[in-house]
Structure formats: C-alpha cells, structure tokens
SEKOL-588314 format. One record per residue (C-alpha): residue in one letter; x negated, y negated, z; residue number from 1. Coordinates in pm, 1 decimal. Each point is the difference from the previous one (the first is absolute). Layout:
// residues N
+----+----------+----------+----------+-----+
: aa :       c1 :       c2 :       c3 :   i :
+----+----------+----------+----------+-----+
:  a :        X :        Y :        Z : NUM :
...
+----+----------+----------+----------+-----+
//
This chain:
// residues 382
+----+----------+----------+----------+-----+
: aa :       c1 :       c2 :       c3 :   i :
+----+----------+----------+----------+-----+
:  x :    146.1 :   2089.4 :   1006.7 :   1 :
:  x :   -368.5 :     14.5 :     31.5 :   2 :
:  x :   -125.5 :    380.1 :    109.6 :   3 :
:  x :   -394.5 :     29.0 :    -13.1 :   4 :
:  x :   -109.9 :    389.2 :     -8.5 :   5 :
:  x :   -272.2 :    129.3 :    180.2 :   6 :
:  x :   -203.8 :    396.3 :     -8.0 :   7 :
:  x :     13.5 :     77.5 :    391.7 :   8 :
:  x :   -114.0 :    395.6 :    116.4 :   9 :
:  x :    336.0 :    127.3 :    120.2 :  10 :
:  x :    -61.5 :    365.1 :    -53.3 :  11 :
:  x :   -221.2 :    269.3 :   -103.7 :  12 :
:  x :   -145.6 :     22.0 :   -329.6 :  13 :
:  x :     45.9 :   -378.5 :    -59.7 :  14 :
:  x :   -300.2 :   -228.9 :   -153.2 :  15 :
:  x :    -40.6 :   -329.3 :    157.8 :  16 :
:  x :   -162.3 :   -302.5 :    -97.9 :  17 :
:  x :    232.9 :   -267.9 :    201.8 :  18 :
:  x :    -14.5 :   -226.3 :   -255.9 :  19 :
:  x :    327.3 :   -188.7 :   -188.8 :  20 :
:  x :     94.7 :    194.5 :   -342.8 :  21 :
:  x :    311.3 :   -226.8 :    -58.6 :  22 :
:  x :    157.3 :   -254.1 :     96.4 :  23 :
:  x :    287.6 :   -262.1 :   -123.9 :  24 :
:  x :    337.7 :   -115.7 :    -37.6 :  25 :
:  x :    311.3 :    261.7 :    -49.4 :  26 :
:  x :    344.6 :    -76.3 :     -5.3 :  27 :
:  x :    197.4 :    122.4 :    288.8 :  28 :
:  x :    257.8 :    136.2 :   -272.7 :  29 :
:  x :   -271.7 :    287.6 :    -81.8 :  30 :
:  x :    -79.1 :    331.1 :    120.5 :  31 :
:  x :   -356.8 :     98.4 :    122.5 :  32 :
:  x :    -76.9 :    158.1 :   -342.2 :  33 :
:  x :   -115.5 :   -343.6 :   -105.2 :  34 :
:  x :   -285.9 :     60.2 :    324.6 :  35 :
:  x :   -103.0 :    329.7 :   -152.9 :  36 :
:  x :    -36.9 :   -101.0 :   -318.0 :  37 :
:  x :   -225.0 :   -269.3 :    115.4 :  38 :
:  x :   -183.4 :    214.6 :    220.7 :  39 :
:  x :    -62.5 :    204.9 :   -328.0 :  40 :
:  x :   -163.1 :   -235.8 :   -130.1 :  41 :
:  x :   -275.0 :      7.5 :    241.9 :  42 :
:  x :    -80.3 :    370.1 :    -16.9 :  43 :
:  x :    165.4 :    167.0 :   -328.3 :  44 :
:  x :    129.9 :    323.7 :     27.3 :  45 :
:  x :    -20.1 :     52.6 :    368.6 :  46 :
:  x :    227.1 :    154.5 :    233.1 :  47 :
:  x :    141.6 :   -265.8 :    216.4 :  48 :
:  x :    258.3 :    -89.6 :    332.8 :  49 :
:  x :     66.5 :   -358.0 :     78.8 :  50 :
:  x :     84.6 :    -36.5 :    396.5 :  51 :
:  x :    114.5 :   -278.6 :    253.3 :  52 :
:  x :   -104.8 :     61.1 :    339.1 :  53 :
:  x :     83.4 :    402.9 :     28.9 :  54 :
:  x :    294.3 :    -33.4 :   -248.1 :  55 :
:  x :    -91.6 :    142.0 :   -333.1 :  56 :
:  x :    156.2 :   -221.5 :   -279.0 :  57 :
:  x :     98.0 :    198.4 :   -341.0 :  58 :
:  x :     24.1 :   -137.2 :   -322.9 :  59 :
:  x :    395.4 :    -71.5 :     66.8 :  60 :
:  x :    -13.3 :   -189.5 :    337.2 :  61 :
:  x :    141.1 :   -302.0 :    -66.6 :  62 :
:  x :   -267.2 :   -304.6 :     68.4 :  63 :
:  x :    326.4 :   -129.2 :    205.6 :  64 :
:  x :    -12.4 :    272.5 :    241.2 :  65 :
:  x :   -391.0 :   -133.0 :     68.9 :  66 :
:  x :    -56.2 :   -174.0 :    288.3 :  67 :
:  x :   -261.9 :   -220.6 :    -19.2 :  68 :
:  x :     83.5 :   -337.5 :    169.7 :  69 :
:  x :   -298.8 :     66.0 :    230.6 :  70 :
:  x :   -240.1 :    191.8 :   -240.6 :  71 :
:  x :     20.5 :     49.6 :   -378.9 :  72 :
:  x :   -260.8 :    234.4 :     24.4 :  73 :
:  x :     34.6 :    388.7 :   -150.5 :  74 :
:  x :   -255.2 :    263.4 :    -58.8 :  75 :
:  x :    -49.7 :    226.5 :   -234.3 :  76 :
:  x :   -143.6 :    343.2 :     48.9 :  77 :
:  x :   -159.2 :    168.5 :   -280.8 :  78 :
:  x :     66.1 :    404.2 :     17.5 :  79 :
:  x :   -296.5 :    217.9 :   -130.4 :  80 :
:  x :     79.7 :    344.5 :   -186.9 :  81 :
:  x :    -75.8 :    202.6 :    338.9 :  82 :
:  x :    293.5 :   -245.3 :    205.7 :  83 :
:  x :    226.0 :    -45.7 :   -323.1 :  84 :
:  x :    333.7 :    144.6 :     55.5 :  85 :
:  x :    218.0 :    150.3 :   -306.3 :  86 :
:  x :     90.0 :    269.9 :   -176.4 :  87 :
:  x :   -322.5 :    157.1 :   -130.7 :  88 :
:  x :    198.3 :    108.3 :   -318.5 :  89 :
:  x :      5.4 :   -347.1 :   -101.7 :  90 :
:  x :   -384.1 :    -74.4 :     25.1 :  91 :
:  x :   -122.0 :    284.5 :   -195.9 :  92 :
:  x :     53.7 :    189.6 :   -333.7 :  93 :
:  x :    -14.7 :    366.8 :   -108.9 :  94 :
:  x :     25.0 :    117.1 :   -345.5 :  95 :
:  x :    111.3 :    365.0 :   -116.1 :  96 :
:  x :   -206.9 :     82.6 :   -301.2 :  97 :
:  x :    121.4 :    250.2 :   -218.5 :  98 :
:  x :   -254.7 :    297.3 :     57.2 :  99 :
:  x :    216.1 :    -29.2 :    364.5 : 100 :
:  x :   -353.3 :   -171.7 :    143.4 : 101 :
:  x :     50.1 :   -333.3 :    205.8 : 102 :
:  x :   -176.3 :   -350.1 :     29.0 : 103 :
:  x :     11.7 :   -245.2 :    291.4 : 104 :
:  x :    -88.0 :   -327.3 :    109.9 : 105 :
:  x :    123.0 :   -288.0 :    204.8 : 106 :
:  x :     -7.5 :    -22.0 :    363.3 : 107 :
:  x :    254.2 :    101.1 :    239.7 : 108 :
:  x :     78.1 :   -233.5 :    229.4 : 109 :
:  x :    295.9 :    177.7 :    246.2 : 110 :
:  x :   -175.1 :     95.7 :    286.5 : 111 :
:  x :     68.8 :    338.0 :    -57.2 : 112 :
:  x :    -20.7 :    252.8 :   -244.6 : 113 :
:  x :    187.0 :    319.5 :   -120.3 : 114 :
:  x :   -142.2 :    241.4 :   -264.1 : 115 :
:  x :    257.0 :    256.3 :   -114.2 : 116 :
:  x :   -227.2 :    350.7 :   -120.4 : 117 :
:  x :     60.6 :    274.9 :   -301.0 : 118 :
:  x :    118.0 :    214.0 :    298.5 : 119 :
:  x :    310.8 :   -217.0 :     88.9 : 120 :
:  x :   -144.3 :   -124.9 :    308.2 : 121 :
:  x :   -111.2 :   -347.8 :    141.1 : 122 :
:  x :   -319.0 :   -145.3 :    126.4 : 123 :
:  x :     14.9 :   -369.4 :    163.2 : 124 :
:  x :   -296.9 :   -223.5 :    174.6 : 125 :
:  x :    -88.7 :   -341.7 :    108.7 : 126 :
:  x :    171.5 :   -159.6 :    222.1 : 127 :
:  x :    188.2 :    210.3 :    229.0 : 128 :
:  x :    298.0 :   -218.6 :    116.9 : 129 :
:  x :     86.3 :    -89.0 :   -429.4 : 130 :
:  x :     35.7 :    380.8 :    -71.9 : 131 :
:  x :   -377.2 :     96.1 :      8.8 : 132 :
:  x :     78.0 :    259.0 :    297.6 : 133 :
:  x :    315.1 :    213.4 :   -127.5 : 134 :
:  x :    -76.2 :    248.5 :    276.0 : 135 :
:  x :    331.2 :    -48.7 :    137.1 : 136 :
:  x :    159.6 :    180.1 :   -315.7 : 137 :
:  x :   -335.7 :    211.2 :   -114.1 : 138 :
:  x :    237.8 :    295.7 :      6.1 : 139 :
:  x :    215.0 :   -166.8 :   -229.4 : 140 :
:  x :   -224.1 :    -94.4 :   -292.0 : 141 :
:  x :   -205.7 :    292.1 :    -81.1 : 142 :
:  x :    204.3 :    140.3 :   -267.5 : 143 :
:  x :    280.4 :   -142.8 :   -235.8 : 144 :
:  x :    -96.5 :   -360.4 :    -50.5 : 145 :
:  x :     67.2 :   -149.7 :   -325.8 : 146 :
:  x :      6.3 :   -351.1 :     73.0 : 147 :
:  x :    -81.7 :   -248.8 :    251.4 : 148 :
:  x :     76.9 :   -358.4 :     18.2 : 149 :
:  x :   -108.8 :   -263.1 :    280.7 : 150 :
:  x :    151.8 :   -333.0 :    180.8 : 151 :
:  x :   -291.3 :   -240.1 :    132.4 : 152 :
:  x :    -36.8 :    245.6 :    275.1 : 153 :
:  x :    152.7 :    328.7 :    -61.3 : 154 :
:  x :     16.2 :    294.5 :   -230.1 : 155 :
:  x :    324.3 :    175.6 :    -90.2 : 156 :
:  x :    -80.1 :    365.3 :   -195.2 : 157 :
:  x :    252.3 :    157.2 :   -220.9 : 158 :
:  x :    -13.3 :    424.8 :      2.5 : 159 :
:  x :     93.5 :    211.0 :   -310.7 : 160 :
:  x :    305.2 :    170.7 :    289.2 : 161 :
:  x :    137.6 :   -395.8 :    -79.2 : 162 :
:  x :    -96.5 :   -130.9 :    417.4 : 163 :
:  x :   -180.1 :   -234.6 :     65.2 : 164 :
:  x :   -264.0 :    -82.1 :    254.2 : 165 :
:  x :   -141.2 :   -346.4 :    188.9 : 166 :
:  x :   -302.6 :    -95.9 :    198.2 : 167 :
:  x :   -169.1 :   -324.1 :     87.6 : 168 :
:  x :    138.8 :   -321.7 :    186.9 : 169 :
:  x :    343.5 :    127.0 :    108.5 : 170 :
:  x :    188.2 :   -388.5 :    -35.8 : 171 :
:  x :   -156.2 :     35.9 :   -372.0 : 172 :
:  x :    188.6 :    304.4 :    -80.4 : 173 :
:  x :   -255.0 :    262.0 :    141.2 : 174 :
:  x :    287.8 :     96.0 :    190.6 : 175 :
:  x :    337.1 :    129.1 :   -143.8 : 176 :
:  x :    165.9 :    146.8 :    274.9 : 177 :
:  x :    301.2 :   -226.6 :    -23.4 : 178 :
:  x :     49.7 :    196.5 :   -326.9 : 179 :
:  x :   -163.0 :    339.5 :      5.1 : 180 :
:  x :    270.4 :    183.8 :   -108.8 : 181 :
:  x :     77.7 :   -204.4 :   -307.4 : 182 :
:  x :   -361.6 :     57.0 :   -106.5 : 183 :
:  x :    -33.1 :    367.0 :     36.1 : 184 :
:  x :    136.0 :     98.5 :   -336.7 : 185 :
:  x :    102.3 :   -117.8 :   -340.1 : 186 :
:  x :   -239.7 :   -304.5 :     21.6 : 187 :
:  x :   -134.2 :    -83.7 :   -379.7 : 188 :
:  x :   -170.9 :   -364.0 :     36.9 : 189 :
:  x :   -122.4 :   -206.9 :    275.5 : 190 :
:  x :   -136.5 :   -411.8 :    -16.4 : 191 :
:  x :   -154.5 :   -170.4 :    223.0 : 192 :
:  x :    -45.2 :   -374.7 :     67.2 : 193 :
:  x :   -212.6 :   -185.6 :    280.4 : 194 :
:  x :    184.5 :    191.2 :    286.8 : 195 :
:  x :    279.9 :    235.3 :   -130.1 : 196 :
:  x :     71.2 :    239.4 :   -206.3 : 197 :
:  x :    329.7 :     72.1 :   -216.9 : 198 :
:  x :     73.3 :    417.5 :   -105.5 : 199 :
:  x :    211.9 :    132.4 :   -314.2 : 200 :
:  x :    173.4 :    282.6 :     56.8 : 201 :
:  x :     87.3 :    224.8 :   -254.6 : 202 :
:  x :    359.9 :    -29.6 :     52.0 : 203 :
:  x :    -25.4 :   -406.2 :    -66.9 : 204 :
:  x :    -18.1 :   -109.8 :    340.9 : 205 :
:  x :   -283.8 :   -209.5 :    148.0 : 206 :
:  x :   -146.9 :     26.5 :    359.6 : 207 :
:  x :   -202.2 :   -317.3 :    157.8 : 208 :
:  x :   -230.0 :    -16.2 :    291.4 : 209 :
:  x :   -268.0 :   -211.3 :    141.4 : 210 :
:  x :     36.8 :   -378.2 :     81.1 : 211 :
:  x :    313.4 :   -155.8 :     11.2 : 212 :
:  x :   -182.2 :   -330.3 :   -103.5 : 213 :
:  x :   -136.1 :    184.9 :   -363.0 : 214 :
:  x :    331.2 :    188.3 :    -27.0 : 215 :
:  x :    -15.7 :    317.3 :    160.2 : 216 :
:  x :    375.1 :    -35.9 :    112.7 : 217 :
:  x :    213.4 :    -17.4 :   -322.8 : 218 :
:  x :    311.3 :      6.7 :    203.2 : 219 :
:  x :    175.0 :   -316.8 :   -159.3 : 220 :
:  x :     15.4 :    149.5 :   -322.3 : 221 :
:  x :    -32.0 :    344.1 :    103.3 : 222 :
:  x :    367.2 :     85.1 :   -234.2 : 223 :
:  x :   -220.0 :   -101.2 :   -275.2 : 224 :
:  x :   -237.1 :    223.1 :     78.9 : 225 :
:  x :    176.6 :    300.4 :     61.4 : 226 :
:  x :     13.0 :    190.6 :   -300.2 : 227 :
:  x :   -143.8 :    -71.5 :   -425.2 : 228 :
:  x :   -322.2 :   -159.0 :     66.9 : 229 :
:  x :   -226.9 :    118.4 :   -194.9 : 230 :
:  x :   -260.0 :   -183.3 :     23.6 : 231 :
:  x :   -212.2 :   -195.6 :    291.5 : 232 :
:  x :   -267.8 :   -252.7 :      7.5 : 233 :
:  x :   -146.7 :   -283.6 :    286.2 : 234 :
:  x :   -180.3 :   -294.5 :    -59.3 : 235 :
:  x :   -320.7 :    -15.9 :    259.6 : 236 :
:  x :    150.0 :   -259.2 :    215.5 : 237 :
:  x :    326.1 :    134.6 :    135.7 : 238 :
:  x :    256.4 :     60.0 :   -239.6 : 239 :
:  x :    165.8 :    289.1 :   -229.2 : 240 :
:  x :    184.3 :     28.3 :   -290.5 : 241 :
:  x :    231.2 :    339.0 :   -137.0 : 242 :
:  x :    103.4 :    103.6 :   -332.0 : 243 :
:  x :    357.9 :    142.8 :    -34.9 : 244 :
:  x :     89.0 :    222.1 :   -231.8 : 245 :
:  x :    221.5 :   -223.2 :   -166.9 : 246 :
:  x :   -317.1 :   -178.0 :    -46.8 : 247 :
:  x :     96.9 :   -306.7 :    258.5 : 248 :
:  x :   -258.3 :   -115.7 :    258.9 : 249 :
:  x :     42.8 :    -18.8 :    371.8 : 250 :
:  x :   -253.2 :   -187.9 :    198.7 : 251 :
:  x :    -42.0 :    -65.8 :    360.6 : 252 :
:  x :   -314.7 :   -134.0 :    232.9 : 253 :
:  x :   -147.4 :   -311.6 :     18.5 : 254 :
:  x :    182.5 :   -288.5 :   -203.0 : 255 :
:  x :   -284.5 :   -197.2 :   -105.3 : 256 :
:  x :   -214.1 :    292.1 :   -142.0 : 257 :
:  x :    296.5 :    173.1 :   -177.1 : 258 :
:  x :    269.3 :    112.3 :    245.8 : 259 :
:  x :    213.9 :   -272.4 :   -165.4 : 260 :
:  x :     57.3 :    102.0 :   -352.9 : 261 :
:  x :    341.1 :   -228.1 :     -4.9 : 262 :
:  x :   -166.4 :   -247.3 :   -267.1 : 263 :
:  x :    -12.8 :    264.7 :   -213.4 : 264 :
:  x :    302.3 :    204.1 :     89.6 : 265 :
:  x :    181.2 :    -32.3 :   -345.0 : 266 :
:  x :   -327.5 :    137.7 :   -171.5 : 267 :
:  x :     -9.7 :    315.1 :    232.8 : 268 :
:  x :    367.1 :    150.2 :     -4.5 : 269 :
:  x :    -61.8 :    253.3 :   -321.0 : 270 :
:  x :   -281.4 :    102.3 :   -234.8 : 271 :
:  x :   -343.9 :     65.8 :    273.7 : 272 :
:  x :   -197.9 :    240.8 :    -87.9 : 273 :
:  x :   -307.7 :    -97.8 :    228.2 : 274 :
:  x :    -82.0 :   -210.8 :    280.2 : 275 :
:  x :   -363.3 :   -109.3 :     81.6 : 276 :
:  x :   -155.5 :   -189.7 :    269.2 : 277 :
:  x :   -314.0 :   -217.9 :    126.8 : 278 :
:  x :    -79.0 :   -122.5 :    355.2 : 279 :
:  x :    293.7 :   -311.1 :    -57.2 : 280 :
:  x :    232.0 :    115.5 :   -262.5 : 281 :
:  x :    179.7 :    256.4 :   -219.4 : 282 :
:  x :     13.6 :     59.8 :   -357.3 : 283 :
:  x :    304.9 :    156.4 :   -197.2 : 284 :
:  x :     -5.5 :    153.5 :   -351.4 : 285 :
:  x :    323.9 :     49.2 :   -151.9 : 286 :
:  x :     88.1 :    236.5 :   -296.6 : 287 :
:  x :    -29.6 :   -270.0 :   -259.4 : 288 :
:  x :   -380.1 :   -111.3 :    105.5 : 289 :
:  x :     58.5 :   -297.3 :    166.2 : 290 :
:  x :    -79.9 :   -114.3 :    357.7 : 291 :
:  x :    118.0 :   -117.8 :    314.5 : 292 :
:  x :   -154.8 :    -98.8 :    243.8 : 293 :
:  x :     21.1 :   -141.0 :    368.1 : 294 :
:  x :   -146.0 :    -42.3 :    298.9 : 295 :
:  x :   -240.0 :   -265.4 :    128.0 : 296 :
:  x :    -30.1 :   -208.6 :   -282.3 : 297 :
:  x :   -409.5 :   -113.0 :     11.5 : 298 :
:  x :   -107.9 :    377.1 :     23.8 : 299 :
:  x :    203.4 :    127.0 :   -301.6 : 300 :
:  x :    388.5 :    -35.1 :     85.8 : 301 :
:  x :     27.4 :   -257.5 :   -243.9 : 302 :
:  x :   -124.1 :     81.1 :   -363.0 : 303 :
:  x :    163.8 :   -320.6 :   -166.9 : 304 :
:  x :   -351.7 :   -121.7 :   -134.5 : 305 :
:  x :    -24.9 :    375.3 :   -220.0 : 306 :
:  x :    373.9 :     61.2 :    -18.6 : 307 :
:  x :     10.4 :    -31.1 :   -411.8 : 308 :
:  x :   -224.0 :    312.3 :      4.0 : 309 :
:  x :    173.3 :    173.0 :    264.6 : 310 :
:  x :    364.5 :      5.1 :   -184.4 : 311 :
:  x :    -82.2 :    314.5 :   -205.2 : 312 :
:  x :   -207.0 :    249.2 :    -11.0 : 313 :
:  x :   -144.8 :     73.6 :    318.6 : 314 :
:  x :   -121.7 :    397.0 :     74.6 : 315 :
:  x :   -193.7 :    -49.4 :    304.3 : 316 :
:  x :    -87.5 :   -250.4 :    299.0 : 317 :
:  x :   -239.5 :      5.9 :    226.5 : 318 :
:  x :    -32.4 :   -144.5 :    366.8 : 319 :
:  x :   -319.3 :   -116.9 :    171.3 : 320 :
:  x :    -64.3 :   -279.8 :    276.6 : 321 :
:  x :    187.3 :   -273.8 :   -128.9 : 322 :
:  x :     97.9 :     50.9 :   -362.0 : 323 :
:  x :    115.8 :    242.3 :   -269.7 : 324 :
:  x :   -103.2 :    143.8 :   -308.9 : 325 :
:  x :    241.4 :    149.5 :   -264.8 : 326 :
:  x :   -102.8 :    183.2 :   -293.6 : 327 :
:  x :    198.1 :    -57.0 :   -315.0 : 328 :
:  x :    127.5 :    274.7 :   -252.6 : 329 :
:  x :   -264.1 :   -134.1 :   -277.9 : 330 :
:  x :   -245.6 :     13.1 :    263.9 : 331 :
:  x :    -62.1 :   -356.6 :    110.4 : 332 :
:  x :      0.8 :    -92.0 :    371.5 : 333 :
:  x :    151.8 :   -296.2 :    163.4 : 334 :
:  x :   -119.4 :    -97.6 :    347.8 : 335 :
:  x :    176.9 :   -238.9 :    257.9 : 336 :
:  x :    -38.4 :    -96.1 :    376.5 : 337 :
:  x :   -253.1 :   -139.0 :    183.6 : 338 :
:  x :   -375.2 :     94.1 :    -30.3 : 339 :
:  x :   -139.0 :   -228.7 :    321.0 : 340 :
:  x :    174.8 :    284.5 :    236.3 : 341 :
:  x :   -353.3 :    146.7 :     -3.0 : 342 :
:  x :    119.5 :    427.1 :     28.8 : 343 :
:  x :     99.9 :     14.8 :   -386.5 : 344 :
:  x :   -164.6 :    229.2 :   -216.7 : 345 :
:  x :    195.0 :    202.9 :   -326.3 : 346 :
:  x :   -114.3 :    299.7 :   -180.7 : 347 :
:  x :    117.6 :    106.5 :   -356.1 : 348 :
:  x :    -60.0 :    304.6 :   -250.2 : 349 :
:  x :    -41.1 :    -73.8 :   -395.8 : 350 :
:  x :    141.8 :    190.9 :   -240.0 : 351 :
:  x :   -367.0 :    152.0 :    -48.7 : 352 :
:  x :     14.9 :    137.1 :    363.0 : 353 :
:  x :   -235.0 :   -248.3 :    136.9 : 354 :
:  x :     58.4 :   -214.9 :    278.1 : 355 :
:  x :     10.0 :   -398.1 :     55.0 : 356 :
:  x :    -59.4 :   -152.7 :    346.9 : 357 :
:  x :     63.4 :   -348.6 :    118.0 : 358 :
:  x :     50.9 :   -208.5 :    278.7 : 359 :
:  x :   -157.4 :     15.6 :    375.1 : 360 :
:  x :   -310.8 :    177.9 :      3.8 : 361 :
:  x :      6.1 :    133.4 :    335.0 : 362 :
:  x :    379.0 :    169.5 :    -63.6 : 363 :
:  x :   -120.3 :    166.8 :   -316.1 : 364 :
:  x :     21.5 :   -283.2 :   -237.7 : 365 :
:  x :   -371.1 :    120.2 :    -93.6 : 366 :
:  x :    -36.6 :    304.0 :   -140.7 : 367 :
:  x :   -352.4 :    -35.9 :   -138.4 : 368 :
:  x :   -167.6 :    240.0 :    236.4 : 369 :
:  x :    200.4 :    281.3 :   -151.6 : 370 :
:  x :     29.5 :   -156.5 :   -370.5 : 371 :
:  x :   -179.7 :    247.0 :   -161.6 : 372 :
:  x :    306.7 :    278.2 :    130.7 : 373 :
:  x :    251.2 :   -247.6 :    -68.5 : 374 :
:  x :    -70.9 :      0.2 :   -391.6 : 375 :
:  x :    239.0 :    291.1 :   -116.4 : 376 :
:  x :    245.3 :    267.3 :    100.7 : 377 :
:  x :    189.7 :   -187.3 :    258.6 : 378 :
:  x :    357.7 :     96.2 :     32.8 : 379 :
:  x :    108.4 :   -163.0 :    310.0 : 380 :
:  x :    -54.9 :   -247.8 :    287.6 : 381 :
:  x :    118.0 :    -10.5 :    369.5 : 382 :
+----+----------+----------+----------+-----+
//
C-alpha cells in the first residue's frame, strides 16, 4: 500500500505549506499510527490530525479501511496552541510550595478555562462553547467549589454539599440532565476523558454521562458498577477504569485505548491499590510494587521493554501524552511509551524539594522560566 501525505488548510488555526512531509510504503496489516509517526518526523512535537477527504483518520484506523484506489493522497493539519483541543490539565504544571505559595507554567491548550477562588467560587473564560461562558449555571458556582475537572469541552464542578455541577458542550458532558438526581449528593470524585465524565459516589456507586462513544453510558457493566468502587480514573481518549474495594479493576470504553483489560484480567482480580492513566493506556500498581499495564500498546500499554524494573518496587506512576513514568521506592525512575506523540511532558520533586522538568516544552516540559522558584520547598505537583 503506497499512501503519500500531504499539509492541506482544512480548518482554522492550521499552518500550510502544501508541500509532501511523508511519503512511502505501509503494510495494509497496520494501523494509521505508523502515518503519524512519520508525520512526526517532519515537525517534532507538534499537534497533529491526519484526514482523507472530510474523514478524519486516528491513529487506530486501520490502513484497510483507506480508500485510496483513486488517490493515495492524505493531509495533515498541524494544530497551533490557540486551535489545540485537550484537557488543559495535561499541558501545564502547578506546584504547591510549602509556605502554601504556588508556581505555574505550561500552556493550556482546552479552549476553555476554569479558575476555582479562596472563596469557593469559579471563574471560567476563553472560548465560550468549551466552558469559557458558565453563565448558564453562574448561580451555581459562586460558593462551595472544591474541585473541578474538564472533558475536551466541558467542565464538571464538585461542591463541598457533595452535587455537582456541568457547563460547556452539552454531548461532552456539559449536560447531565439524564442524571441530575444521582449527582446532587454524596458525589466524592469525578474523571473525565475526551467527552465523558465518570462520578464516585460515596456509597460506591459510579454515575457516567457524556458521549456514548468515550463511555458516558456504562450500562453493560453497570452491576459492576453499582456499589465498592472506590476509585475512578479515564485515559484521554475514551475509556475508564474502577478500583473495587476488593482491590479488582473494572474497565469499560474504548477497547483499543484501555476499555479491554482482558489480556491482563488474571493480573487485575486482587491486590490494586492505584490505577493511572495517559491519553492511550492505564497503569496499575499492586500492593507488592509491581505493574500492570494495558491499553494501546505503542503509547504505554505495553511495558515489556522495562518490565524487569517494574516487578517490584513501584510507589508512583505518572501519565503524560504517550508514556509513563514510575518512581521507584529507592528513588530511581523508569520511563516507557512513546516520546514521538509530541504532548508529553513529566514533572518530578527531589527529595531536596526541588523540582525536575522534562519532556515537551510547550506542555511544561520546560520549566526554566521559573527555575529559580523551582529550587526548594516544593511539596507537590498537579
């Protein structure tokens, strides 16, 4: 199969040059990661989307479901930070010193912001149809707000009363009318992934709403669901993952990026204490330090190349683009994934309180403008 990629201007915020930035042979047995990754090539740590025609082709199309018997011609679009579309809490860093002072940088790249102030209540801005206008529930969010969370288009606000309150695109999860009443009390966690967001209740049950396609229905497992979760966490894409209390994980979502966790079903029936995610893949730590892990195997769902250092002794693991990080218990840190994805960018504190930064400079893999604050007394990162 020969597919030669082209940049074409299909939407705002897109450079375009017109020229060819790759082009080859690929077997038909591949998916169209093998296209991005090429396409990385051309312009490292961009944000990309690879189209035919009007149809937007994602790193799992399979190159059989491409039809080019009359042209084998794609284009690329490259996104700039002001048309990039994710979760701003994964482009940016903030770190809690311990005099209770706070240091930022990074971009955010949602479309929207929310800004949660010492008075319990919310400010938002930017764009108005990702969340930026929350006029429609201004009532709701001046007092009581201890935590918001976003999808790719919508903000979901936990209160200190245990309710919870949406705004933004409505098919995104800015709209959880289907399941008001489940959310108006006894609410302790929400996740979100690219359009929908999972809640943990306090009594163990979780509530789901947003885009059938990135599991806001749960209804096919929805037994498991119904009571001893305790904990909840989504990969980017469109899948979720739940804790039980008997330390067993349930997953649902998208197969590809993590929905399917039946590879690894054996290693996830006792003995989770925490579940972490990137944009592809999840992470598990059980209670003896060891990992397992699953998911789309290029961006982290496969850690066979590091597994001999993952088999013990494994505190902490951190998501970002396409690959992890876990810290070890003597302090060492093993990294896995794939670093072309071009949105990666990790953040760690030394035992000294200082901070190391690495990774894509315009998601807060650079920390050098704010080095000099970065040198002592940090105590945590978001």
């Amino acid at each position: 199969m020969i597919l030669t990629i082209c940049i074409s201007p299909l939407a705002q915020g897109v450079e375009f040059s017109g020229h060819v930035v790759a082009s080859g042979f690929w077997s038909s047995a591949l998916r169209a990661d093998c296209l991005y990754k090429s396409v990385y090539k051309a312009k490292p740590f961009s944000r990309r989307r690879l189209f035919q025609g009007t149809s937007e082709i994602t790193p799992f199309t399979p190159l059989t479901a491409l039809d080019i018997s009359d042209d084998p011609t794609l284009q690329v679009v490259w996104l700039s930070n002001s048309a990039a579309i994710s979760r701003s809490h994964n482009h940016a860093f903030a770190a809690v010193k311990a005099n209770g002072s706070v240091v930022t940088w990074g971009c955010g790249t949602a479309g929207a912001f929310a800004a949660i102030k010492d008075n319990g209540s919310v400010a938002t801005w930017d764009h108005p149809g990702m969340g930026g206008d929350s006029s429609s529930v201004a009532s709701l969010l001046t007092t009581g707000v201890v935590q918001v969370v976003a999808t790719d288009s919508a903000f979901a606000a936990i209160k200190d009363n245990g309710s919870v309150v949406t705004w933004g695109e409505w098919k995104h999860g800015g709209d959880s009318t289907a399941v008001a009443t489940f959310l108006a009390e006894g609410v302790v966690q929400v996740c979100g992934n690219t359009g929908a967001f999972a809640a943990l209740k306090s009594n163990g049950s979780v509530v789901t709403w947003g885009d059938t396609f990135s599991s806001g229905i749960s209804s096919l497992i929805a037994p498991l669901l119904a009571k001893d979760v305790v904990q909840v966490c989504a990969t980017s894409m469109n899948a979720f993952a739940a804790i039980k209390a008997n330390g067993s994980v349930v997953t649902w979502g998208d197969d590809s990026v993590g929905g399917d966790s039946s590879k690894v079903a054996t290693l996830l029936t006792e003995g989770v204490v925490q579940v972490y995610s990137n944009y592809y893949a999840f992470v598990a730590i059980k209670a003896d330090g060891s990992v397992v892990t699953w998911g789309y195997d290029d961006y982290g769902g496969d850690d066979s190349p590091v597994a001999a250092l993952l088999a013990e002794g494994v505190v902490q693991v951190c998501g970002s683009g396409g690959a992890f990080a876990a810290i070890k218990s003597g302090g060492s840190v093993v990294t896995w994934g794939d670093d072309s994805y071009g949105e990666m960018a990790f953040a760690d504190i030394k035992a000294d309180g200082s901070v190391v930064t690495w990774g894509d400079s315009r998601h807060g893999g650079d920390s050098s403008a704010v080095a000099s604050l970065l040198t002592e007394g940090v105590v945590a990162i978001c």
